[in-house]
C-alpha positions in Angstrom: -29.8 -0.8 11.7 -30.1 -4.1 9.7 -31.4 -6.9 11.6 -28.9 -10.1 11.2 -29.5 -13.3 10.9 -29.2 -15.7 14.0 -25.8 -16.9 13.7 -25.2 -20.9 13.0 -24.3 -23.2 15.9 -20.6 -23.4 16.6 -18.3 -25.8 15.9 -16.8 -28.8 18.6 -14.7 -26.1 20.4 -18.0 -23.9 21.7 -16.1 -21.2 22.9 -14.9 -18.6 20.6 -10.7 -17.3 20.5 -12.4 -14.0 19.7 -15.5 -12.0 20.4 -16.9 -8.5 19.3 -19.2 -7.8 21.2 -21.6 -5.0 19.7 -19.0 -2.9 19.1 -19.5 1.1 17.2 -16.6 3.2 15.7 -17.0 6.6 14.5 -15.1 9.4 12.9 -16.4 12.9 12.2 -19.4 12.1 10.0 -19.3 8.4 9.7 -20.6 5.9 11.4 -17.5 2.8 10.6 -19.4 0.2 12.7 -22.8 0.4 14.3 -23.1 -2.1 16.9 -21.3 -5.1 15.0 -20.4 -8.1 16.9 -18.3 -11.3 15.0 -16.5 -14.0 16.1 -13.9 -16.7 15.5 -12.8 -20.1 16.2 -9.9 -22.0 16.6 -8.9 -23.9 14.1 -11.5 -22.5 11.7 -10.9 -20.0 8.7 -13.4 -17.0 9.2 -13.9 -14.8 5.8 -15.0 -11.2 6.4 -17.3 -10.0 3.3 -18.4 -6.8 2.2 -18.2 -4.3 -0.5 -16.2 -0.9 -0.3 -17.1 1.1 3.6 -18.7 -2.3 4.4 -16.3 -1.9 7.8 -14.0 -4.6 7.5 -10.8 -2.6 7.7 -12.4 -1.1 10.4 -13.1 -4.4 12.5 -9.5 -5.4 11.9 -8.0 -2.5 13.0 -10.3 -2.5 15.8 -9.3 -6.1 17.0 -5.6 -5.8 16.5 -5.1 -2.2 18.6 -5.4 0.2 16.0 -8.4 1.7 16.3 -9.9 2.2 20.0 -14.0 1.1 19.9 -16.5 3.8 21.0 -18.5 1.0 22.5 -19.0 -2.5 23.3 -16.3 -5.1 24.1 -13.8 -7.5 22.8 -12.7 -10.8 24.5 -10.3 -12.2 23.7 -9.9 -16.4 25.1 -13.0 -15.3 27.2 -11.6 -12.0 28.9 -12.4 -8.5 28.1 -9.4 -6.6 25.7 -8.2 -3.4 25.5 -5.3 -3.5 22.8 -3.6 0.1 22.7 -1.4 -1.1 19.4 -0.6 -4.2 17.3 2.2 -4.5 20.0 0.1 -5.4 22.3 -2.2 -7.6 19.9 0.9 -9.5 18.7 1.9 -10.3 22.3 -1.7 -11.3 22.8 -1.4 -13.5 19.8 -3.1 -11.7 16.8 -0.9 -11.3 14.1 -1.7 -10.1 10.8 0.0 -9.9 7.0 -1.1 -7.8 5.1 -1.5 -8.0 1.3 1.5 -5.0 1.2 4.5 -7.4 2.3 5.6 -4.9 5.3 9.0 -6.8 6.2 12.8 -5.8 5.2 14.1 -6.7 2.2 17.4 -5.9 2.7 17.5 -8.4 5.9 18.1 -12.3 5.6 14.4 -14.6 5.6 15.8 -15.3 9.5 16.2 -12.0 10.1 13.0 -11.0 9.2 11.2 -13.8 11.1 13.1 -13.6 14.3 13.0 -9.7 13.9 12.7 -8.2 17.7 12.7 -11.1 19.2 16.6 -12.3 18.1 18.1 -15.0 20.3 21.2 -13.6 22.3 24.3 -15.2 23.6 26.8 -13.2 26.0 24.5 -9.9 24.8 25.1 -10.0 20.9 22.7 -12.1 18.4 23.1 -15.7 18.1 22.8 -15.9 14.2 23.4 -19.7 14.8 20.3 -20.4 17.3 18.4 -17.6 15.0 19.4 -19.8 11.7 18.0 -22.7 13.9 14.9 -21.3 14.8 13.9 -20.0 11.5 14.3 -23.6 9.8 12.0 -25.1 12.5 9.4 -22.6 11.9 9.4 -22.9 8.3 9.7 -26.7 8.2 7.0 -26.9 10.3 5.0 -24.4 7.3 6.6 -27.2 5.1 9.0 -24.0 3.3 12.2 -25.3 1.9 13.7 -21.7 2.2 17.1 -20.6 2.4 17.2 -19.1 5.9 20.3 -17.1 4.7 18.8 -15.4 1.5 18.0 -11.7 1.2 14.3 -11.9 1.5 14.5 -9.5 -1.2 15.5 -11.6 -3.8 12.2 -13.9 -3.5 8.7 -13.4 -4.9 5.9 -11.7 -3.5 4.5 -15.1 -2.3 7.4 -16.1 -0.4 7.6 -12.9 1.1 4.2 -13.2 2.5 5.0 -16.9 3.3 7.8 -15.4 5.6 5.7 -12.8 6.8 2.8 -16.2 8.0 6.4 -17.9 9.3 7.1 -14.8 11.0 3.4 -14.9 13.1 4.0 -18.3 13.9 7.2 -17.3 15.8 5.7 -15.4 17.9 2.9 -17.9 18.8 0.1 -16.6 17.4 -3.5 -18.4 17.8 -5.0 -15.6 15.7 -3.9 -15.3 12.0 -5.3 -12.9 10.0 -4.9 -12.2 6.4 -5.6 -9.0 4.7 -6.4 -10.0 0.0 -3.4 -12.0 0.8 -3.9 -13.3 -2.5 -4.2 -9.9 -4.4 -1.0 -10.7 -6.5 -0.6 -14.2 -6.9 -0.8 -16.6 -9.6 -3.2 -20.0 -8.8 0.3 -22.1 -7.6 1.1 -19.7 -5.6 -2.5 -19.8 -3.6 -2.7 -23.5 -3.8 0.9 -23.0 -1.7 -0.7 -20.0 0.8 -3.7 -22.5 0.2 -2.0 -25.5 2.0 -0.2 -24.0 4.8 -3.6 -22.0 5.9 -5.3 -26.0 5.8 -1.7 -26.7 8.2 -2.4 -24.0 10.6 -6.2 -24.9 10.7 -5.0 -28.4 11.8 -2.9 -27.0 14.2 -5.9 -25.0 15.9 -4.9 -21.4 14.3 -8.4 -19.1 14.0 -7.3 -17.6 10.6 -9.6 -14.5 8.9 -9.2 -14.8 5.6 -10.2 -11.4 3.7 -10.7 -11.9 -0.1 -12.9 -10.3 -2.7 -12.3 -13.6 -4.9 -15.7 -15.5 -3.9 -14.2 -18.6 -5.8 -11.1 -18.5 -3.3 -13.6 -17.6 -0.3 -15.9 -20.9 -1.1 -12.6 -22.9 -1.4 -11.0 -22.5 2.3 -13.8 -20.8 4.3 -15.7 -22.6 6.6 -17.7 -19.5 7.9 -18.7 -16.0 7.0 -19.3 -12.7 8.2 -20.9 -10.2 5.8 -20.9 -6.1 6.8 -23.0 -3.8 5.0 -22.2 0.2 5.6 -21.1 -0.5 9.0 -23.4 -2.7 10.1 -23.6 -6.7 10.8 -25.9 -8.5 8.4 -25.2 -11.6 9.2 -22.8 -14.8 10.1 -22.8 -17.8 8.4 -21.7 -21.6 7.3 -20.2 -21.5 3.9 -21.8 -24.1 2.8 -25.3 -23.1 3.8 -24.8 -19.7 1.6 -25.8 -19.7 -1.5 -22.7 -17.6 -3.9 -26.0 -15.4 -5.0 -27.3 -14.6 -1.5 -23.9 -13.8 -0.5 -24.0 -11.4 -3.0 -27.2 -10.2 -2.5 -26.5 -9.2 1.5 -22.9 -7.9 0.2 -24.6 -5.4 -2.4 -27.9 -5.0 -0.4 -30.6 -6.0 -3.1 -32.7 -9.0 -3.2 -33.4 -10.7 -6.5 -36.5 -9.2 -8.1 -36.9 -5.9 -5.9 -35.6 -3.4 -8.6 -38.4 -1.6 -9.6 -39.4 -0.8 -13.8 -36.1 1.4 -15.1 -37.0 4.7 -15.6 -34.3 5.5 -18.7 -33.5 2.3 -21.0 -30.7 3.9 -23.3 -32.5 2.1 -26.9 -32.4 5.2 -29.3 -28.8 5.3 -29.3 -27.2 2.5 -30.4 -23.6 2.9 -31.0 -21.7 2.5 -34.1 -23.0 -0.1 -36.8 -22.1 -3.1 -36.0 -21.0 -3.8 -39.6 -18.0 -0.6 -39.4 -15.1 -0.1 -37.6 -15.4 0.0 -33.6 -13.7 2.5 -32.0 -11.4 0.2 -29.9 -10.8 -3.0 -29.6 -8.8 -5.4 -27.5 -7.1 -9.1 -28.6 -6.3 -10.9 -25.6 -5.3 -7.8 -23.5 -4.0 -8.4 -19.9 -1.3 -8.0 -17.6 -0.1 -10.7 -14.9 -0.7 -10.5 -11.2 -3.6 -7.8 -12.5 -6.4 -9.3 -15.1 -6.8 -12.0 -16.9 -6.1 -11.3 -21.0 -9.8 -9.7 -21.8 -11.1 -9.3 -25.8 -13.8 -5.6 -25.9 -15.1 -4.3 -28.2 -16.4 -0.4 -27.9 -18.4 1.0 -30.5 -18.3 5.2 -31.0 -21.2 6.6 -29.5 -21.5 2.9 -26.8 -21.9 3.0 -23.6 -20.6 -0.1 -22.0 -21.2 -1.2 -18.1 -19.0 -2.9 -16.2 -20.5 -4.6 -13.0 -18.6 -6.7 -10.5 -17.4 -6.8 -6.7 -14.7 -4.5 -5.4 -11.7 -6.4 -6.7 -13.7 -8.4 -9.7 -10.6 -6.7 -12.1 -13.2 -4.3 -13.7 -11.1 -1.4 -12.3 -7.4 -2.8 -13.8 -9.0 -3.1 -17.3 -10.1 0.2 -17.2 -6.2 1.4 -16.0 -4.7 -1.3 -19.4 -7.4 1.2 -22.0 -6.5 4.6 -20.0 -2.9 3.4 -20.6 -2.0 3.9 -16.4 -0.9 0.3 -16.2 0.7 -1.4 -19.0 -0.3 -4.2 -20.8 2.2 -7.5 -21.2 -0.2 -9.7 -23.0 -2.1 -8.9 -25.8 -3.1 -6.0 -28.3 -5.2 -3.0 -28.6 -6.6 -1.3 -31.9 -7.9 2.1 -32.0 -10.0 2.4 -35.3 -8.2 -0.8 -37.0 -4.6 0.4 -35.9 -2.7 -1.7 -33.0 -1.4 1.2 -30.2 0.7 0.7 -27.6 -0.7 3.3 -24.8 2.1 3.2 -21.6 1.1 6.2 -20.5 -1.9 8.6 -19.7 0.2 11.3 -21.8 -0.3 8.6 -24.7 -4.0 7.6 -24.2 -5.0 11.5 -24.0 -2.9 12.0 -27.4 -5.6 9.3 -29.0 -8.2 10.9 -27.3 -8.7 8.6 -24.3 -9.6 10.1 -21.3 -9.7 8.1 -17.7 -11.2 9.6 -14.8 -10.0 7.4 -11.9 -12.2 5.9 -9.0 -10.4 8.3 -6.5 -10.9 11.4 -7.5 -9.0 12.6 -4.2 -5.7 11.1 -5.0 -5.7 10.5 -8.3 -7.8 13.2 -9.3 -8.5 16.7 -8.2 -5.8 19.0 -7.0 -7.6 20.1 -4.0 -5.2 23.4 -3.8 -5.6 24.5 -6.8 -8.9 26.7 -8.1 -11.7 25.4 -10.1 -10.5 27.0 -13.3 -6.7 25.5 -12.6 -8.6 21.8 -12.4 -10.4 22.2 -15.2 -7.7 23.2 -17.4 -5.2 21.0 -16.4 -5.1 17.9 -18.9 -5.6 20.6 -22.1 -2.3 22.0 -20.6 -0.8 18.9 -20.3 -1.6 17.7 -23.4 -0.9 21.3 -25.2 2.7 21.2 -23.2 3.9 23.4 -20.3 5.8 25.4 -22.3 2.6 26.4 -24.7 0.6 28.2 -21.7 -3.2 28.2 -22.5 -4.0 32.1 -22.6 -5.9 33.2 -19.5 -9.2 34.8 -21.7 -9.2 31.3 -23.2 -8.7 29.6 -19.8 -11.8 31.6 -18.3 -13.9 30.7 -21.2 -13.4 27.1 -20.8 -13.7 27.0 -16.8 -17.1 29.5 -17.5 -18.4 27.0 -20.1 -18.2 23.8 -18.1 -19.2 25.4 -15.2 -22.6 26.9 -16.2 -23.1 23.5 -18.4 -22.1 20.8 -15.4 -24.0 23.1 -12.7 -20.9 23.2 -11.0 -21.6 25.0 -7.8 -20.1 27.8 -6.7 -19.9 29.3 -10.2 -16.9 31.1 -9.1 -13.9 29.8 -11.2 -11.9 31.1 -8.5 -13.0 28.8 -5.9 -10.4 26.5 -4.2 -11.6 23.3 -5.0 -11.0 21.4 -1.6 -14.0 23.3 -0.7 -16.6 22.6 -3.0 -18.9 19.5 -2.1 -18.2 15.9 -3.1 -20.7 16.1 -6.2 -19.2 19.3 -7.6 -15.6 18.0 -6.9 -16.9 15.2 -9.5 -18.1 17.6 -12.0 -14.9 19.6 -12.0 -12.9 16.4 -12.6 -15.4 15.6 -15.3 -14.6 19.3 -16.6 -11.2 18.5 -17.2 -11.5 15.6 -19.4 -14.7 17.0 -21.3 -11.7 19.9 -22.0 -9.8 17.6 -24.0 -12.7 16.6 -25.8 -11.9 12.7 -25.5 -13.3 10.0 -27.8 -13.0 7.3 -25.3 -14.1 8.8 -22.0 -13.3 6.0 -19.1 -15.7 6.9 -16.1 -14.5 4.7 -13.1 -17.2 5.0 -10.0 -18.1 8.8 -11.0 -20.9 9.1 -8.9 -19.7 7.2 -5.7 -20.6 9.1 -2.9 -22.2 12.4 -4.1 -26.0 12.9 -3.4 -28.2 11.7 -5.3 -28.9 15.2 -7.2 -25.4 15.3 -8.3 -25.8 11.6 -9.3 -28.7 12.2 -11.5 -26.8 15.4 -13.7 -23.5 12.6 -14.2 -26.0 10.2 -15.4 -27.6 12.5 -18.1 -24.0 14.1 -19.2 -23.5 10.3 -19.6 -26.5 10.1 -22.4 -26.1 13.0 -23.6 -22.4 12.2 -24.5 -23.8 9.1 -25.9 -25.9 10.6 -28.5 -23.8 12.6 -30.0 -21.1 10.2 -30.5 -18.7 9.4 -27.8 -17.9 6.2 -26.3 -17.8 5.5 -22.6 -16.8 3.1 -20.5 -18.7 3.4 -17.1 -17.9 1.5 -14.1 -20.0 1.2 -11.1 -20.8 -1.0 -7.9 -25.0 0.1 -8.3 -26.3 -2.1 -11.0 -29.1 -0.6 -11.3 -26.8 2.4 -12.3 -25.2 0.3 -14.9 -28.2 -1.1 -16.4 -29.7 2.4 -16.3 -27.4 3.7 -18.7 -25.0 0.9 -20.6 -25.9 -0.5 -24.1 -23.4 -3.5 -23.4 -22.1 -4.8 -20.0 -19.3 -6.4 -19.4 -18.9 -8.5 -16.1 -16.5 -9.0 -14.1 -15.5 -11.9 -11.8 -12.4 -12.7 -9.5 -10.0 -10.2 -12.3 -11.7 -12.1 -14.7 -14.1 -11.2 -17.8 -16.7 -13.4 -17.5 -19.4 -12.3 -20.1 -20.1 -9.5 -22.2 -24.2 -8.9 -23.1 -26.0 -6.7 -25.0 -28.2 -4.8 -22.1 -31.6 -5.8 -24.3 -33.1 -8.0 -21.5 -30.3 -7.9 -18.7 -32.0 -7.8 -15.3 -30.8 -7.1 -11.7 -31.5 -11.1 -11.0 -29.6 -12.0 -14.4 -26.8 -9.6 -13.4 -26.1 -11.0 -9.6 -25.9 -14.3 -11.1 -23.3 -13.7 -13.2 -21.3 -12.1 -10.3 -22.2 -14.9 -8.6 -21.4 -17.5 -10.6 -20.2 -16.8 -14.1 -21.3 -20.5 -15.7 -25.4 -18.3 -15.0 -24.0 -17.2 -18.5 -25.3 -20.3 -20.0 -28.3 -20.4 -18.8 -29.0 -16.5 -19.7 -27.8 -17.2 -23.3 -30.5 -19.9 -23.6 -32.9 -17.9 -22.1 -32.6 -14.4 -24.2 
């Protein structure tokens, strides 16, 4: 277990609202928290870091009644908790919002804040004493909101607005706020922004949970950071360092990455005199990423490294044409495309292969062979069948050339392993025989022989002239095999670098703090 750091003094009110006290979680084969303990103050905002599985959903759900902790203890004003449901934690005072808006919109603003706990007069609601109530609580927010409007008809900021109204209704001394920021423009956080500074005032404990580290720096005035479950440390914001916060998020320290073993030089993409394969002007969508301008060269591999949440993931969706762009323009060879749909990306040859292969990738009923074939038929049509001696030869050839194990085409494949789940998925898009090939977080989670294979089809791919876009959360990963990288910062692109003399340090400064890209121009 990682030792953390001794935690900084507390602030003028010593004792904490909440305490976890060394508390472990597990499911069948995972350890969610191993011995964590965290704490929060009244009238401070907390910020709970961490990358993907750090265990911060986890430690929420713990303190709010969802989950039950194996061991260890939670106080709660200074006496042990047992919260069997967020019933229970609401009554307590815990409230949370979460950044999915989980109120009716097809009740009234007052109905959704006094919702359960409706005044009554002679046994029916008092609308009049509920109209009341609701503009007291959202004066005291400082809302100017039409108590009587559908809820429905507002943005997602008001909505979440009404949802923070809501939890002050019911009292609560804990706030805590799940990305609440995910879909917002700036004036809308500088809003959510100012009301979270009123409720501090006020003595509110608010957790703020963000992977936007400029937003974090703004309005926390202490951190947590989890790593795989366990604590690594808490901390005054101002003490840490945007770097070292990355650093203990990612787990590497600046200068520990040993030599590379593979630099990707022979191959170096298209001339950089011709025609790249694609190219983006300005190319974004609102509430998403910020408009981004790439370039991807046939036969390039480009890296994208950022946090969870950086944006790296919703540019990839805007060139696999899953989300739609509303600003901007994208060229494939020269020509401007529209892509607003995968069906359209695979008919220019552009293949995404999404982070979550379990939803949004395999078909873990259907056989190896059926996986495998499954964007050709698409693309072919249902109503053009791919011949089953053809169907066999495919699944056969990408089978014995991935090392997909079993090498039984007939193998369901909600059985295989995680790694060979990958190189089916894989399979299906090498089928198609893409020219872009969009590779988001291909090797999360598969062992490290598995790992090693992608990484080599990855080259190999390379070399003989396709492009790929590769997206992963290990940056030695992305260094490993990327001839550019692009990096990403709070859904923003904040440089793009040829990988000539890119290190690990160079690379968590940028994450960091994009103006490092100054610095590492004047330095190359």
């Amino acid at each position: 277990m990682t030792e953390p750091s001794r935690p900084p003094a507390p602030p003028a009110h010593p004792e904490p609202i909440v305490e976890v006290q060394r508390i472990s979680i597990s499911f069948p084969g995972i350890k969610a928290l191993d011995e964590v303990s965290f704490r929060m103050f009244a009238g401070e905002v907390h910020s709970l870091m961490g990358e993907n599985g750090a265990g911060k959903s986890t430690l929420i759900k713990a303190l709010t009644g969802v989950y039950q902790a194996d061991s260890g203890t939670i106080l709660f004003a200074g006496t042990p908790v047992s919260f069997h449901g967020t019933a229970q934690a609401q009554d307590a005072g815990i409230s949370t919002v979460y950044q999915e808006v989980n109120l009716l919109p097809n009740l009234t603003v007052a109905e959704n804040i006094m919702l359960g706990r409706e005044p009554r007069r002679w046994g029916a609601i008092d609308k009049r004493a509920m109209r009341a109530r609701s503009r007291e609580v959202l004066a005291r927010l400082g809302l100017d909101i039409d108590p009587d409007s559908m809820l429905g008809t507002h943005s997602l900021a008001i909505q979440q607005l009404v949802s923070i109204a809501r939890a002050i209704h019911i009292d609560a001394k804990v706030l805590i706020l799940d990305e609440p920021t995910s879909s917002l423009d700036n004036d809308e956080v500088a809003e959510l922004f100012r009301i979270i500074r009123s409720l501090k005032e006020s003595g509110v404990a608010i957790l703020f949970v963000s992977h936007f580290l400029d937003q974090v720096y703004e309005i926390a005035d202490r951190l947590t950071v989890l790593r795989n479950g366990t604590l690594i440390g808490e901390y005054l914001t101002p003490d840490l360092l945007r770097i070292e916060l990355v650093q203990k998020m990612i787990g590497k320290e600046v200068g520990t990455l040993e030599e590379l073993e593979q630099r990707v030089r022979e191959n170096e993409g298209a001339d950089a005199g011709g025609t790249p394969f694609l190219r983006t002007r300005e190319l974004g969508r609102k509430g998403s990423v910020a408009p981004v301008d790439l370039t991807i060269a046939e036969g390039e591999v480009v890296g994208f490294a950022g946090l969870l949440g950086s944006g790296r993931t919703e540019v990839a969706r805007l060139l696999g044409g899953i989300d739609r762009s509303d600003a901007g323009r994208l060229e494939l060879r020269g020509d401007p495309v529209r892509l607003r749909t995968p069906r359209q990306a695979l008919a220019h040859r552009i293949a995404f292969s999404s982070e979550n292969r379990r939803t949004e990738g395999i078909v873990d009923e259907l056989s190896v062979r059926d996986n495998i074939i499954l964007a050709l038929q698409a693309d072919r049509g249902w109503f053009r069948p791919i011949p089953r001696k053809r169907a066999e030869e495919l699944a056969q050839s990408y089978i014995e050339a991935l090392h997909i194990r079993p090498a039984n085409p007939d193998a369901i494949v909600r059985n295989l392993s995680g790694g060979n789940q990958q190189k089916v998925l894989l399979a299906r898009w090498l089928a198609v025989a893409p020219r872009l090939l969009i590779l988001d977080e291909p090797t999360r989670g598969i062992d490290i022989g598995a790992k090693a294979e992608i990484q080599k089809l990855v080259i190999s791919l390379a070399e003989n002239g396709m492009s790929v876009v590769f997206i992963s959360g290990e940056l030695e990963e992305v260094l490993r095999l990327s001839h550019r990288i692009v990096v990403m910062r709070d859904r923003r692109m904040i440089a793009d670098l040829d990988n000539d003399a890119l290190t690990i340090d160079s690379l968590l400064a940028l994450i960091a703090d994009g103006d490092a890209e100054e610095d590492l121009e004047e330095t190359a």
